[in-house]
C-alpha positions as YAML, in Angstrom:
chain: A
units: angstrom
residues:
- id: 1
  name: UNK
  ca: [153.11, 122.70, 158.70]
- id: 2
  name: UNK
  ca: [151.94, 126.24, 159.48]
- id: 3
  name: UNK
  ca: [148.27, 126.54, 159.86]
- id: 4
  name: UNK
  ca: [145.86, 129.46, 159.76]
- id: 5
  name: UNK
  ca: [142.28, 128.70, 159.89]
- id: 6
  name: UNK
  ca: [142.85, 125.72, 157.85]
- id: 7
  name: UNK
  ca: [139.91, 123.35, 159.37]
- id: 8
  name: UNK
  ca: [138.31, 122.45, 156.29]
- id: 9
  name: UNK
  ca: [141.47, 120.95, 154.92]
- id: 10
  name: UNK
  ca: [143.77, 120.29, 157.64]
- id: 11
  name: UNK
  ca: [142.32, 117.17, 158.22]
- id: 12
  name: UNK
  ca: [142.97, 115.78, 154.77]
- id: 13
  name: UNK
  ca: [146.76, 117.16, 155.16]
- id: 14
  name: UNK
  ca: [147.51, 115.62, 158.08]
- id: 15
  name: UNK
  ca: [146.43, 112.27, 156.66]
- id: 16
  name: UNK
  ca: [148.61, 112.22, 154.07]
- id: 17
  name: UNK
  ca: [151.95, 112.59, 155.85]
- id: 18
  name: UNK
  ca: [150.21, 110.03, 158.07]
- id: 19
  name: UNK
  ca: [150.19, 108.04, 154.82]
- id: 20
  name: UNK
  ca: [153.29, 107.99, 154.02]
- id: 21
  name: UNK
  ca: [155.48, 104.79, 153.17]
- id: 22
  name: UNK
  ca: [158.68, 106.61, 155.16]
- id: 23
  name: UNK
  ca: [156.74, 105.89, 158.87]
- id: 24
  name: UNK
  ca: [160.29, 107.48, 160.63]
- id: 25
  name: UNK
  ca: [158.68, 111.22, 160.24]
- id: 26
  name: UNK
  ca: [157.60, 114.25, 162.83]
- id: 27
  name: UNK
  ca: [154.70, 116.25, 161.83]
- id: 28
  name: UNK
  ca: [155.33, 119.71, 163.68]
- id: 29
  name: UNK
  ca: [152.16, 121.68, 163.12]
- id: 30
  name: UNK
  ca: [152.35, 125.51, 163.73]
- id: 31
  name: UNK
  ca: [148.97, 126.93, 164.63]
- id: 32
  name: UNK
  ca: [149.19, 130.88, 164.07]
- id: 33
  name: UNK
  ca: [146.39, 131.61, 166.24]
- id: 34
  name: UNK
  ca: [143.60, 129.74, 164.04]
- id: 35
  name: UNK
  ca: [139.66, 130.84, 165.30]
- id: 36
  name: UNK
  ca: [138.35, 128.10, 163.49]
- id: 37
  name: UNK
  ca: [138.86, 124.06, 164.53]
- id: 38
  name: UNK
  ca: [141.63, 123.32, 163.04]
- id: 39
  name: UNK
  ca: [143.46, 123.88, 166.33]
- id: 40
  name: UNK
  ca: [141.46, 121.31, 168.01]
- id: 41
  name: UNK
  ca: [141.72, 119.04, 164.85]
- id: 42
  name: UNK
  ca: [145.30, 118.98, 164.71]
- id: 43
  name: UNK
  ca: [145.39, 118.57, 168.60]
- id: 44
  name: UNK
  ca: [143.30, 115.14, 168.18]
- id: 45
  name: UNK
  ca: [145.61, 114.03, 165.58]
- id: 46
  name: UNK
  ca: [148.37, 114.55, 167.92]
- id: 47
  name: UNK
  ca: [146.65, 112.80, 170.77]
- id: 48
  name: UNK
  ca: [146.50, 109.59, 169.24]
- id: 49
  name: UNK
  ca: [149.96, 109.95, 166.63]
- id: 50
  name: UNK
  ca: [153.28, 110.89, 169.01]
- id: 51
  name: UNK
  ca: [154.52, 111.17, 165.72]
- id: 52
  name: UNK
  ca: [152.82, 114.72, 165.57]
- id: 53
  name: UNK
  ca: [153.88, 117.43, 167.75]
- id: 54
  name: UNK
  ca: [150.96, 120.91, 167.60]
- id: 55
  name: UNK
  ca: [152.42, 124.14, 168.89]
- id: 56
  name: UNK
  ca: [150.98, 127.50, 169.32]
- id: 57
  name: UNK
  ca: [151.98, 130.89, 168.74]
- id: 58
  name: UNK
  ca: [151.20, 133.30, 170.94]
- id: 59
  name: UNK
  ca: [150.22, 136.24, 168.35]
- id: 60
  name: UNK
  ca: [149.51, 135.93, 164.72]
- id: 61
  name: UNK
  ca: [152.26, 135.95, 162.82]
- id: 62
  name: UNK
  ca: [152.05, 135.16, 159.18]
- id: 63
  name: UNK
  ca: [153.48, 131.51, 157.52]
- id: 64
  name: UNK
  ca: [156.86, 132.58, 157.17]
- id: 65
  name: UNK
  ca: [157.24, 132.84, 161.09]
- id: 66
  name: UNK
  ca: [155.41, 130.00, 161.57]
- id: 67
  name: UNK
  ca: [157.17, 127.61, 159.04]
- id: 68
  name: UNK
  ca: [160.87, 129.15, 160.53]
- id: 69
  name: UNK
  ca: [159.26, 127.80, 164.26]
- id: 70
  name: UNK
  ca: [158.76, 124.55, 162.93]
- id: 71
  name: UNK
  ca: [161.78, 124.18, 160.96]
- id: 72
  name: UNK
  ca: [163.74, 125.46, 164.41]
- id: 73
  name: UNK
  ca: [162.13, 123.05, 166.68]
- id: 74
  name: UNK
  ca: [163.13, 119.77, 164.15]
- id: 75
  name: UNK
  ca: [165.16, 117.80, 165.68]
- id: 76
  name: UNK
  ca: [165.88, 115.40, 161.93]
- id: 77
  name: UNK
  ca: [168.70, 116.89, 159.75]
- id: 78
  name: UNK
  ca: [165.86, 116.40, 156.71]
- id: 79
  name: UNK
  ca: [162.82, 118.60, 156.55]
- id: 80
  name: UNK
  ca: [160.19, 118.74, 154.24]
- id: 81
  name: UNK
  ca: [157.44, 121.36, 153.96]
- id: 82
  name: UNK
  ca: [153.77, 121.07, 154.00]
- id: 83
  name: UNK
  ca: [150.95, 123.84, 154.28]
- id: 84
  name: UNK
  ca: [147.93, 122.95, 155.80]
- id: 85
  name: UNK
  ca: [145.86, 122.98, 152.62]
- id: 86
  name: UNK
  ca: [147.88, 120.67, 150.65]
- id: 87
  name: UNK
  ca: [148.90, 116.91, 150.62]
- id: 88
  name: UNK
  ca: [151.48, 114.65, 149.78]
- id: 89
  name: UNK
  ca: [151.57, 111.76, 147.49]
- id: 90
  name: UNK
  ca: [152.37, 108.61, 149.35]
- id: 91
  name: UNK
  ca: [156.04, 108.27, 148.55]
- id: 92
  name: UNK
  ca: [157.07, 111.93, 148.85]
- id: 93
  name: UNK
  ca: [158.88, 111.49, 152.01]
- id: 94
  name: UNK
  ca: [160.58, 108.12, 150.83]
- id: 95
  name: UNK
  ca: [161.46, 110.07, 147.63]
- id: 96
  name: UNK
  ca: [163.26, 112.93, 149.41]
- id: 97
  name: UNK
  ca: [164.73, 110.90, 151.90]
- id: 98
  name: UNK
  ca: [166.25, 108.51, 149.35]
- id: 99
  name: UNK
  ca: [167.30, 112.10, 147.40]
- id: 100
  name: UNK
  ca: [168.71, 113.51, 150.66]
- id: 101
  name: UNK
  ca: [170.85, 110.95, 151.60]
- id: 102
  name: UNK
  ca: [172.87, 110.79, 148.30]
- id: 103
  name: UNK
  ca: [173.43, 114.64, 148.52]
- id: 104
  name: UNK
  ca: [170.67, 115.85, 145.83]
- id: 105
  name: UNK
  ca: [167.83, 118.00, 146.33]
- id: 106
  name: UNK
  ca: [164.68, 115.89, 145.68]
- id: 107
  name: UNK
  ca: [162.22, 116.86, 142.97]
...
């Protein structure tokens, strides 16, 4: 999940991979150098969720870079793609985990 000043949604984001009915999931959250809270939002949701790892770039550098961080420190051969100001319906990561392992892209 790359994240940009993002505080008045992240929150709600978060949550909803947090709701998921897959639990087996890591939320790797990308801050690219946010001056609003959603740093320390995402850094409380971390705190009490092991599930979620926050890193930090040093310098902004624009989703793409951010997104290609995340996707390089995943350590699950299935990754799914969030942005900060969107959510997930409950089953999404059931869905394309189910999709994955038969060898078809999930819709």
């Amino acid at each position: 999940m790359p994240n940009f000043n993002k505080g008045k949604f992240i929150a709600e984001s978060i949550e909803s991979v947090l709701s998921q009915t897959f639990p087996d999931f890591e939320l790797i959250i990308v801050d690219d150098t946010s001056t609003d809270d959603s740093l320390s939002i995402c850094r409380g949701y971390a705190s009490r969720d092991q599930r979620i790892r926050v890193l930090q770039s040093e310098r902004r550098s624009g989703d793409c870079v951010a997104r290609n961080r995340g996707v390089a420190e995943a350590g699950a051969g299935v990754v799914a793609f969030i942005d900060s100001d969107d959510v997930y319906a409950p089953t999404k990561l059931a869905k394309q985990s189910n999709s994955s392992s038969r060898g078809r892209s999930p819709r």
